[in-house]
C-alpha positions in Angstrom: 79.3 44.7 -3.0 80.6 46.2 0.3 76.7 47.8 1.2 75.6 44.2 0.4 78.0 42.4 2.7 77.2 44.9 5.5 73.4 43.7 5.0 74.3 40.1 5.1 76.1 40.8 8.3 73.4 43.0 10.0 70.9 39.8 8.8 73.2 37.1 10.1 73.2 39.2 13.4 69.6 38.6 14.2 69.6 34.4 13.0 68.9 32.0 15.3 72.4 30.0 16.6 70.0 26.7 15.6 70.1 27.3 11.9 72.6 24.1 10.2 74.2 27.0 8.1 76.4 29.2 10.6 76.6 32.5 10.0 79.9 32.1 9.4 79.4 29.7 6.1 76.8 32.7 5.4 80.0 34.7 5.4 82.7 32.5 3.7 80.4 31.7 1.1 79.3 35.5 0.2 82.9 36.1 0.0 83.5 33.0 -2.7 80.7 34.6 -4.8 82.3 38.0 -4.2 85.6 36.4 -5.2 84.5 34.2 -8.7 81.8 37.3 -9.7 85.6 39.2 -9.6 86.6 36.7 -12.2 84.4 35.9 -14.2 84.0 39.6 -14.7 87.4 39.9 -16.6 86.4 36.9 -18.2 83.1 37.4 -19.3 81.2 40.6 -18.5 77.8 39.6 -20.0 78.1 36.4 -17.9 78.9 38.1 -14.7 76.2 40.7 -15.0 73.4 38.0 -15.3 74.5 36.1 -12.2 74.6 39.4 -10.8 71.1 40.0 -11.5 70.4 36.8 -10.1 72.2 37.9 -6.9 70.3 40.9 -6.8 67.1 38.9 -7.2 67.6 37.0 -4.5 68.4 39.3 -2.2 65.5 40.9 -2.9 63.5 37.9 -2.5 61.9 37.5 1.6 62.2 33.7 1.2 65.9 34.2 0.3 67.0 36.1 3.0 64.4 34.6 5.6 66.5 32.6 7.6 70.8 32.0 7.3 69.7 28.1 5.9 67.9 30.2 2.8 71.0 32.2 2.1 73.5 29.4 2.9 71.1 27.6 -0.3 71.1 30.8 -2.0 74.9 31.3 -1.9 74.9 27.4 -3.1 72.6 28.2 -5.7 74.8 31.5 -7.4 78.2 29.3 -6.7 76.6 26.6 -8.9 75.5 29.0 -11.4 78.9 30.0 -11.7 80.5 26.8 -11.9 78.6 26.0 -15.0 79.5 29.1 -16.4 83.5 28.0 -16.5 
């Protein structure tokens, strides 16, 4: 998770200060999911390793990580995911 936030942050560093997502909401958000993927781990492992894989996905995915609006919405995306979950 900590090799993963150091990407976002080295991403964030090169996003244009136009974007309606801040880099900063970039950040908060990656460390809700960060925070809830900690829960619902004790919770439910099997749940928690499928978002996981989602998360993975997505960071894997150009279109995700294209711009800090695409991982503001991906960020949305997993938070939902995990909302439904509880």
């Amino acid at each position: 998770m900590k090799t993963y936030l150091l990407a976002v942050s080295l991403v964030l560093a090169a996003a244009p200060a136009f974007a309606a997502c801040t880099e900063q909401q970039v950040s908060d958000k990656a460390m809700q999911v960060s925070a809830k993927l900690e829960t619902l781990t004790a919770k439910d492992p099997k749940k928690a390793e499928e978002v996981m894989m989602k998360m993975v996905a997505a960071q894997s995915d150009p279109k995700a990580t294209a711009s800090v609006d695409a991982m503001c919405k991906s960020y949305d995306d997993l938070l939902a995911e995990i909302a439904k979950i509880k």
